[in-house]
C-alpha positions in Angstrom: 27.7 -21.0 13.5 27.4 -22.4 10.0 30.4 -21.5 7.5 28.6 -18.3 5.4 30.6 -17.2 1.9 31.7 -13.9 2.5 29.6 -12.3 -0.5 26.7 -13.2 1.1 27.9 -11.5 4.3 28.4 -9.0 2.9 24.7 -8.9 1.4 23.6 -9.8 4.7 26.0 -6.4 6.2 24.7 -4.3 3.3 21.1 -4.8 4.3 21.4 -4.2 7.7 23.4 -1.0 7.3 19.9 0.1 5.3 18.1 -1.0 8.5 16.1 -4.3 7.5 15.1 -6.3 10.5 17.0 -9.3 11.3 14.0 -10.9 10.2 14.0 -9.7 6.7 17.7 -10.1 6.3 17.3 -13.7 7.2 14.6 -14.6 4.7 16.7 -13.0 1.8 20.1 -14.4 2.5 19.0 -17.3 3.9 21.6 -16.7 6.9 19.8 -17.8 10.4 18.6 -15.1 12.2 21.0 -15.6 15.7 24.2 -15.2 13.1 23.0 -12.2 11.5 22.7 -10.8 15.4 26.1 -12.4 16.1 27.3 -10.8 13.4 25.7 -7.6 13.7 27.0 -7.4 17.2 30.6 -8.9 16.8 31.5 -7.0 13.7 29.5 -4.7 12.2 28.7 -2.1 14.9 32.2 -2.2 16.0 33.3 -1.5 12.5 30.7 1.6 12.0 31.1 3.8 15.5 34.1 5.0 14.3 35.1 7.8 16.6 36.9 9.6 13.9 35.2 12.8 12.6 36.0 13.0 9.5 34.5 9.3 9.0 31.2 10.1 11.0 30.5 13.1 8.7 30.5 11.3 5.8 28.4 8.5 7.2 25.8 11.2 7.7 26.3 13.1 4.2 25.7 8.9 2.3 22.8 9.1 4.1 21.4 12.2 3.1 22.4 12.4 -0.5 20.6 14.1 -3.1 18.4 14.8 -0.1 20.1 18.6 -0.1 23.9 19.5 0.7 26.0 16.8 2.7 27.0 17.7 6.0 30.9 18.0 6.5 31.1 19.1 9.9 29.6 18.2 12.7 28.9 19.4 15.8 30.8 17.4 19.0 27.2 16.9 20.3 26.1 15.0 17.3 29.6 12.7 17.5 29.0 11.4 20.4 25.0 10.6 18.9 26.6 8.8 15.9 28.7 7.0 18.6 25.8 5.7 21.0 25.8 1.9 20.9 22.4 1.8 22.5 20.9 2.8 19.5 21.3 1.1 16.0 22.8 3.4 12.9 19.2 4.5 11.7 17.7 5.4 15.0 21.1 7.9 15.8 20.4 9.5 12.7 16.7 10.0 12.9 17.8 11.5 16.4 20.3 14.1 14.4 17.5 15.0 12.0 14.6 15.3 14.8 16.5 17.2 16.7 16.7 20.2 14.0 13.5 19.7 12.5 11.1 18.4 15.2 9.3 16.7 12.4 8.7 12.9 12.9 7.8 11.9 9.9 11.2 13.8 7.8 13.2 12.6 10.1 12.3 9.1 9.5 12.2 9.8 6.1 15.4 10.8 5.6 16.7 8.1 8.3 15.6 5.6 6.9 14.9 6.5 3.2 11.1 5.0 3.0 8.1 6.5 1.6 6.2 9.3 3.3 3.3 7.0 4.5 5.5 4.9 5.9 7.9 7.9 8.1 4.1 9.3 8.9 3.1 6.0 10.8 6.7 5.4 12.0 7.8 8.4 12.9 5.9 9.0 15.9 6.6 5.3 17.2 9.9 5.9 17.0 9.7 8.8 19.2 8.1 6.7 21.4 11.5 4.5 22.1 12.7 6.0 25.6 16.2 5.5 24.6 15.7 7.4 21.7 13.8 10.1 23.8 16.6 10.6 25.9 18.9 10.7 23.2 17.2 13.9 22.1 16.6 15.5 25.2 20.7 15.3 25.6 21.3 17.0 22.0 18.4 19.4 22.6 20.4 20.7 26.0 23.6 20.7 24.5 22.4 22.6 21.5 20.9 25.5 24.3 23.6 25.6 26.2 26.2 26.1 22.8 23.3 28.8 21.8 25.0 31.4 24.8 21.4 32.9 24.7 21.5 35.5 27.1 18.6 36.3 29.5 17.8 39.8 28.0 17.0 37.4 24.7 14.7 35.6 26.5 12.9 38.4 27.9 12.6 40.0 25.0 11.2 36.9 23.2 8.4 36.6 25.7 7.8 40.7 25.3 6.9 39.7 21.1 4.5 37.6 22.4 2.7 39.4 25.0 2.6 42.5 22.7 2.3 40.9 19.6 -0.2 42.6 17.3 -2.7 40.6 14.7 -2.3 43.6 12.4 1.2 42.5 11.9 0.8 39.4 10.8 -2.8 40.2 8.5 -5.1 43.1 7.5 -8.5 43.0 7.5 -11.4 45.5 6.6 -14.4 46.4 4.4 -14.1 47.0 0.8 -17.1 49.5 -1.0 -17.5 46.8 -4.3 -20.0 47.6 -7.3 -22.3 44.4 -7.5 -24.3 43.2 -10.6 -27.1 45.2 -9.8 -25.4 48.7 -9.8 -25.6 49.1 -5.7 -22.5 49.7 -3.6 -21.9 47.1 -1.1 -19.8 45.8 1.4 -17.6 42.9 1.6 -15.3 42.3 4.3 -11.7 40.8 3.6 -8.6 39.2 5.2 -5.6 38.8 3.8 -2.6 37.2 5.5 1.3 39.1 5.1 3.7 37.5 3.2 5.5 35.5 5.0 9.2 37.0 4.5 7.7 40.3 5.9 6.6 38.7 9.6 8.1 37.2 12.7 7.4 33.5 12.0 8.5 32.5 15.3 5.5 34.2 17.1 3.0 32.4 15.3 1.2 29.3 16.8 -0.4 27.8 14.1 -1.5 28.8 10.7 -4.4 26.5 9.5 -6.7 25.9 6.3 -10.0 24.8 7.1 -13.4 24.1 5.6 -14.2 27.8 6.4 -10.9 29.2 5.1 -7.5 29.8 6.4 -7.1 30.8 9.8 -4.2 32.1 11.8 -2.9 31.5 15.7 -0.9 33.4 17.9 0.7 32.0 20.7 -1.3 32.3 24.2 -0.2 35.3 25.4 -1.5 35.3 29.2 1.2 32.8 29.3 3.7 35.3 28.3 2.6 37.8 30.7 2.6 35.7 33.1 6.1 34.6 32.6 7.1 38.2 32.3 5.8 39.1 35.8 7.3 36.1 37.0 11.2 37.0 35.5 11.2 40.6 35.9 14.6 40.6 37.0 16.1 39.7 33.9 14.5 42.5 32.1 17.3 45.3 30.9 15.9 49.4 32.1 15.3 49.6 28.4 12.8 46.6 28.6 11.1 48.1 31.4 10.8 51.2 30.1 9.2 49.5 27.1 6.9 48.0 29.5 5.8 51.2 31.2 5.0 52.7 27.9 2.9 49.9 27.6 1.6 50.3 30.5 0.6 53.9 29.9 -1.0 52.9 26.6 -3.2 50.7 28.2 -4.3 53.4 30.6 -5.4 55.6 28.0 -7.5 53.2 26.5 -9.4 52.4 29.5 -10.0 56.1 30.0 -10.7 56.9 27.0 -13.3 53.6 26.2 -17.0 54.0 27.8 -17.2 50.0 27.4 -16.1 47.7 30.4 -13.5 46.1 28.6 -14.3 42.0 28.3 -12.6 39.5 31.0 -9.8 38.6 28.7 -9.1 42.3 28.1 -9.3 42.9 31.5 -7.1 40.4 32.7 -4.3 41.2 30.2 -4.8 45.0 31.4 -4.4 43.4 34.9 -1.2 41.4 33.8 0.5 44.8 32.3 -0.3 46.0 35.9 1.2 44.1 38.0 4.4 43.6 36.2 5.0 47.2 36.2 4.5 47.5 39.6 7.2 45.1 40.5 9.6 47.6 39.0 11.5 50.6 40.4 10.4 53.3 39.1 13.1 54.7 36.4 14.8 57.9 35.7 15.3 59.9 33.3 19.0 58.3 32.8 17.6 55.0 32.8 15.3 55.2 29.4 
């Protein structure tokens, strides 16, 4: 290897802490491109996976400055990400981002401090990189497993969105309105809840299209279906719930003289058979 000044290794070290390609490093140092990858190799990543904490926390709060409040304590999980030597420094912390966010394109933004078009056509690549897949898998379990959710939590989750009503989340009517012409008319409405007053987590998708916004709520067949499959982690107070449900349900079929449509039907049918996988409760139980 040629003899390189230090200040322009340095430069060269500087640039590829930012995350330039070899490449690029090469053409503005004008250091070959097999000693920058010596380099990088020999040196620099031994001198960044520091497996001090206090060190890795502030590696993350440099790289997220300005970008909100700097992180000084992390999570034993996210160590050992900073301290992956399969993966370079920007692709360990576009793991730490994705795995909050599950946004590509912030996570690459942030990573790698680049434009938005730029994290929007890289993002997803980069998600793309098994090594980084895997990566995020291993946070994502380890972040579960630290949650200590319990299985009633989970029940109940799935319960929100079985039962979950549209009238929670918008209302919708007819309004009597005075037109030019002096008539009373009607004009239908919908307007969506304020967001601080619903359940985010048990919407889908919330869109704005061509013919106006438009709300989604998760698939609850789904839901039921999981419910009648994990009935045994439901608490007596969950099943009660359920067989009040249930009885609701009835009354609505005998009080409608409509045959209810299929995907009424087989929601009706869903409520059924989970119920009748219980034992029936007493009075103590409610």
């Amino acid at each position: 290897m040629a003899v390189i000044d230090e200040e322009t290794k340095q430069q060269a070290k500087e640039l590829w802490l930012q995350g330039k390609k070899y490449r690029e490093i090469s053409e503005i140092t004008g250091i070959k491109e097999s000693s920058i990858k010596s380099l990088a190799s020999r040196a620099w990543k031994k001198e960044k996976l520091q497996p001090n904490k206090k060190k890795v926390a502030t590696l993350v709060a440099d790289a997220d400055k300005d970008k909100g409040p700097p992180e000084t304590e992390l999570l034993p999980e996210e160590i050992e990400t900073l301290n992956n030597e399969e993966l370079t420094e920007k692709q360990r912390l576009f793991c730490l981002y994705y795995s909050k966010s599950f946004n590509a394109t912030s996570a690459y933004k942030k990573a790698y401090d680049c434009s938005y078009q730029t994290a929007m056509c890289e993002g997803s690549k980069t998600l793309g990189n098994p090594k980084i897949k895997d990566e995020i898998m291993r946070l994502k379990k380890e972040r579960y497993a630290r949650s200590m959710l319990t299985k009633e939590d989970i029940f109940q989750k799935y319960m929100d969105i079985a039962f979950a009503d549209i009238t929670d989340f918008l209302e919708f009517g007819s309004d009597q309105i005075d037109a030019d012409s002096g008539d009373v008319v009607s004009k239908n409405f919908v307007h969506f809840r304020h967001h601080t007053t619903v359940d985010g987590t048990l919407i889908g998708e919330v869109k704005q299209g061509k013919d106006g916004a438009s709300i989604k709520l998760p698939d609850r067949m789904k839901a039921l279906q999981w419910l009648s499959d994990h009935m045994g982690w439901a608490t007596d107070l969950q099943k009660a719930q359920i067989e009040q449900l249930r009885a609701q349900t009835d009354k609505l079929k005998a009080d409608s003289n409509d045959i209810p449509d299929e995907s009424v039907q087989n929601k009706m049918d869903a409520i059924t058979g989970i119920v009748d996988q219980m034992q029936p409760l007493g009075d103590d139980d409610v």
